[in-house]
C-alpha positions as CSV (number, residue, x, y, z in Angstrom):
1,X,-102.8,9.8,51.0
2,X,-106.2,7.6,50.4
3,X,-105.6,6.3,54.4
4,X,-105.1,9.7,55.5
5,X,-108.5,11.1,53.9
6,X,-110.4,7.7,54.9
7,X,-108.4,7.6,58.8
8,X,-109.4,11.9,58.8
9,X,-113.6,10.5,58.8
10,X,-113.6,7.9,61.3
11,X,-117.0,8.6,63.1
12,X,-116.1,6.2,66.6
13,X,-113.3,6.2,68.8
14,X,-112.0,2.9,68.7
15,X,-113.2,2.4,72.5
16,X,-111.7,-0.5,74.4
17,X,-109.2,-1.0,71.1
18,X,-107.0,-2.6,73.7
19,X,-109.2,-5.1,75.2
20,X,-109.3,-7.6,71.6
21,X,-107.2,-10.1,71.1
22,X,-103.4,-9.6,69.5
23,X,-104.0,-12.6,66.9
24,X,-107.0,-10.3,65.0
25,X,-107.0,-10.2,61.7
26,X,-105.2,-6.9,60.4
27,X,-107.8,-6.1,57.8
28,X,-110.5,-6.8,60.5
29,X,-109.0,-4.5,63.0
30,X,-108.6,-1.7,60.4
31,X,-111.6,-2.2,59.7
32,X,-113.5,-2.0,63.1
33,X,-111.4,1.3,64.1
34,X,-109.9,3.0,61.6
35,X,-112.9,2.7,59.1
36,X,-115.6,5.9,58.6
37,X,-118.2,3.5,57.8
38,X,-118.5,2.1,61.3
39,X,-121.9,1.4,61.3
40,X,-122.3,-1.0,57.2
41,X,-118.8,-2.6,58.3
42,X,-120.2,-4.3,61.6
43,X,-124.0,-5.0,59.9
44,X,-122.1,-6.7,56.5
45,X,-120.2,-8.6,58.6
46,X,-122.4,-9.9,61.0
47,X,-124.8,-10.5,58.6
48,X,-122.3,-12.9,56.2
49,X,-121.7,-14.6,59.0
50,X,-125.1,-15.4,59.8
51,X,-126.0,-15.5,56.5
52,X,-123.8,-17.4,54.6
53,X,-123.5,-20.6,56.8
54,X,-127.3,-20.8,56.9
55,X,-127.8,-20.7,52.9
56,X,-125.3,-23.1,52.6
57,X,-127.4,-25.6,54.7
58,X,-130.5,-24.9,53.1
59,X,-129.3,-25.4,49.7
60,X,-127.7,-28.2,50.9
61,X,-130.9,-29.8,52.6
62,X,-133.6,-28.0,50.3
63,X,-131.8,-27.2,46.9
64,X,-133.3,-23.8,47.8
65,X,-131.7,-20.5,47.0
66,X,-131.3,-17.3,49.0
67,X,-134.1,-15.6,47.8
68,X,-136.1,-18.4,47.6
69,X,-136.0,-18.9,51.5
70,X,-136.1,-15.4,52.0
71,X,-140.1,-15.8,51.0
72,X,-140.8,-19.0,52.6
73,X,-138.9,-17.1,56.0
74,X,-141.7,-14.1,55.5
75,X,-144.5,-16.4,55.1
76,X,-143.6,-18.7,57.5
77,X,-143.9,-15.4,60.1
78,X,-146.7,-14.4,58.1
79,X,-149.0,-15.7,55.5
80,X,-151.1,-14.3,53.2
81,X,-148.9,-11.3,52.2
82,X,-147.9,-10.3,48.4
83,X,-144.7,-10.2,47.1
84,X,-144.1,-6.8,47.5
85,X,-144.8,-6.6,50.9
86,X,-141.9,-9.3,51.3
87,X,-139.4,-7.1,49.0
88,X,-140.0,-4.4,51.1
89,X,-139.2,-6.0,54.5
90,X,-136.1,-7.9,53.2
91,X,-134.6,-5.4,51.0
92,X,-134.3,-7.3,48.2
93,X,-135.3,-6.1,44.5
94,X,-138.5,-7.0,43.3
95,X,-138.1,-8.9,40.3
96,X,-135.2,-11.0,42.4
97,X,-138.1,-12.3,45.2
98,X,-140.2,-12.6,41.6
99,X,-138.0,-15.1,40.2
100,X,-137.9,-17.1,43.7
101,X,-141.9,-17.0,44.1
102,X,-142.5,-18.3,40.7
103,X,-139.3,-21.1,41.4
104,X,-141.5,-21.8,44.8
105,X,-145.1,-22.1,42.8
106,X,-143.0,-24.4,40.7
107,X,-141.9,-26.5,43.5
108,X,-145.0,-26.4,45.3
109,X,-143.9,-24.7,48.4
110,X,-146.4,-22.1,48.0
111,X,-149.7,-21.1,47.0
112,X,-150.6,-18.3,45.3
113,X,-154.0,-16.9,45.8
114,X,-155.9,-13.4,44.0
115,X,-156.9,-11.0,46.3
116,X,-160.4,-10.4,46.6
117,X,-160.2,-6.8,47.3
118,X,-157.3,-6.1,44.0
119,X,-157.6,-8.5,41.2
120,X,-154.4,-7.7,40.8
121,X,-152.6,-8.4,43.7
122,X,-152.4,-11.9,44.3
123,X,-151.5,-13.3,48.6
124,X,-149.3,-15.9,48.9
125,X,-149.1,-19.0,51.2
126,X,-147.1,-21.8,52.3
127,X,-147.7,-25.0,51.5
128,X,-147.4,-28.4,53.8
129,X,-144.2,-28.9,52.2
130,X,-143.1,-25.0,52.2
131,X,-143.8,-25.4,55.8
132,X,-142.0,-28.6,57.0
133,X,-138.6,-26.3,55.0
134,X,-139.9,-23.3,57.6
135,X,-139.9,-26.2,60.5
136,X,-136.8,-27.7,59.8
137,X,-134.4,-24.7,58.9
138,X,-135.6,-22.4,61.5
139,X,-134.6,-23.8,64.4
140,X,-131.0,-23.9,62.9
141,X,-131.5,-19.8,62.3
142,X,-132.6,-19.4,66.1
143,X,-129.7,-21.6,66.8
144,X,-127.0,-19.5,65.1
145,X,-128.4,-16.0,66.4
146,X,-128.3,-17.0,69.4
147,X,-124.7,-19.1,69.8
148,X,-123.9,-14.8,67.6
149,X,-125.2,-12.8,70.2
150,X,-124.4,-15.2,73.3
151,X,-121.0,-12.3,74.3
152,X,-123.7,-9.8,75.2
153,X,-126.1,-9.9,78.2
154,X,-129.2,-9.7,77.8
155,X,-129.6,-6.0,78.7
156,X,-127.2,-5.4,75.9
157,X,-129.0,-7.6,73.2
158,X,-132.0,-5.6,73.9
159,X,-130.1,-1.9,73.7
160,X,-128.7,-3.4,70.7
161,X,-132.3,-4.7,69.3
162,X,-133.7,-1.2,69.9
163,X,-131.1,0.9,68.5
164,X,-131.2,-1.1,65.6
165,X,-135.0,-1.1,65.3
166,X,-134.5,2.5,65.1
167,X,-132.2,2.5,62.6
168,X,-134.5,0.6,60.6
169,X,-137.4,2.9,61.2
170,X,-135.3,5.8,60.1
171,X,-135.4,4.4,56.7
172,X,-137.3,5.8,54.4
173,X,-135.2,9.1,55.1
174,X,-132.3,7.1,53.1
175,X,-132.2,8.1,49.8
176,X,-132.8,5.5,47.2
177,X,-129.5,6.3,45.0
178,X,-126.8,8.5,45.8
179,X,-126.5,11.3,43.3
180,X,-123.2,12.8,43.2
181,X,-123.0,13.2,46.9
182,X,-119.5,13.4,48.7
């Protein structure tokens, strides 16, 4: 009864269903066409795979966690932002990437500096050791994206890119929690 409501959603015809290979997981294939949410399915899974590989390595190599290379990442693109700015681009609660940028200052693989303009905002940097992490794991990020999204062209990793993008962009029309909703 619970298959038939969830199979009665599904939001994409399974299009070229026919074309994957017959040794796919079960679960996987039930999941990729006869799942209503399509769309978190494919981004979850991509992501773990991307993800969880990579934090492996970097604890392995830095004794750093998740959350804590999730700031050095954003600093490493760009330096001299707060906290906040780096919870709101990775999605992560605040008092999570809080924990990690103190653990960093402790480490000294940042630097925190107060803001000139708000005494109480304070920017953070990397340090020379922060940065040699950014230098050494990044590559192996670039490495893993790529090898991920080698089965599309190039045309179709930049459809993908910008449909995604706007996705993203769309977001602050998400609601925050879901009250009751069906």
């Amino acid at each position: 009864m619970a298959r038939a409501a969830l199979a009665s959603r599904k939001i994409v015809e399974p299009a070229g269903r026919d074309l994957f290979p017959p040794a796919l997981n079960d679960m996987v294939a039930t999941k990729l066409w006869d799942n209503p949410c399509w769309l978190s399915f494919r981004v979850n899974y991509i992501a773990h795979h991307f993800n969880h590989p990579i934090y492996q390595m970097i604890w392995r190599d830095h004794r750093l966690t998740a959350p804590e290379h999730v700031v050095l990442y954003a600093l490493g693109l760009r330096e001299g932002v707060a906290a906040e700015d780096i919870a709101a681009a990775s999605s992560k609660p605040k008092n999570t990437l809080s924990r990690a940028v103190n653990s960093l200052l402790r480490k000294k693989l940042i630097r925190r500096e107060q803001s000139a303009d708000d005494r109480r905002r304070y920017h953070l940097f990397l340090s020379a050791a922060g940065r040699a992490v950014i230098e050494e794991s990044v590559p192996h990020l670039v490495a893993r994206e790529k090898m991920m999204a080698s089965v599309l062209s190039l045309q179709e990793q930049a459809t993908l890119s910008r449909l995604m993008t706007k996705i993203i962009l769309n977001a602050d029309q998400w609601p925050a929690e879901i009250n009751g909703e069906k």
